[in-house]
N, C-alpha and C positions, 0 to 999 in steps of 0.2 A: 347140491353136491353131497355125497355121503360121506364125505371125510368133514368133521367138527375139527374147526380150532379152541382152544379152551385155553388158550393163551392169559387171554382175561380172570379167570377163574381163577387161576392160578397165581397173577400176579395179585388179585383181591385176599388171597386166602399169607400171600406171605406181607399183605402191606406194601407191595412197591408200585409206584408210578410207571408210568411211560416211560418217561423221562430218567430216568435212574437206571430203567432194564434197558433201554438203548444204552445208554453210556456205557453199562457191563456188558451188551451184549457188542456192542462196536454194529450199529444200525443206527440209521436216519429213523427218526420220529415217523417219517412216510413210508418207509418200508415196516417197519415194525407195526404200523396203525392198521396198514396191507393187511398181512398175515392176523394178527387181532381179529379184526372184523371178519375174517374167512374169505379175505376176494383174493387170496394169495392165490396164484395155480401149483406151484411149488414151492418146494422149501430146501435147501440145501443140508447136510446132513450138518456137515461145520457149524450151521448156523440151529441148527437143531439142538447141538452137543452145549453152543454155548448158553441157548433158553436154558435148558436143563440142568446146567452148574449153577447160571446163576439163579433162579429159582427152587435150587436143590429137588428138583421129581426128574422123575419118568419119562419118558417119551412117550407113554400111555397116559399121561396125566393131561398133558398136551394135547394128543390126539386123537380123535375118537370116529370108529366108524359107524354110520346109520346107513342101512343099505335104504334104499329108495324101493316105496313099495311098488309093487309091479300091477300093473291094470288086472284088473278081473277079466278074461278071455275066453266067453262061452262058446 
């Protein structure tokens, strides 16, 4: 998938657990682990706003596009 979550990154760079960004974010440890490891298929925007306060970044911090290269087609 060409969308990156970087959820991880972010929580390593401010110090918080799992378990601490669910409690602020108001997420189950399984939906938040979801999104973490990138098997999320969406993300709600509410739940987007709340990574983002309580993390204090961006919504670019979080998410990142890599397009998927495209076959060589001679």
């Amino acid at each position: 998938m060409p969308i990156i979550v970087n959820v991880d990154v972010m929580m390593a760079r401010r110090k918080m657990s799992l378990t601490e960004l669910a409690e602020k974010v108001d997420l189950t440890m399984a939906n938040l682990s979801i999104l973490k490891t990138g098997k999320a298929k969406a993300i709600r925007f509410s739940t987007l706003e709340a990574i983002c306060a309580a993390l204090q970044c961006q919504p670019g911090d979080i998410l990142e596009y890599q397009p998927e290269e495209m076959p060589n087609v001679a």
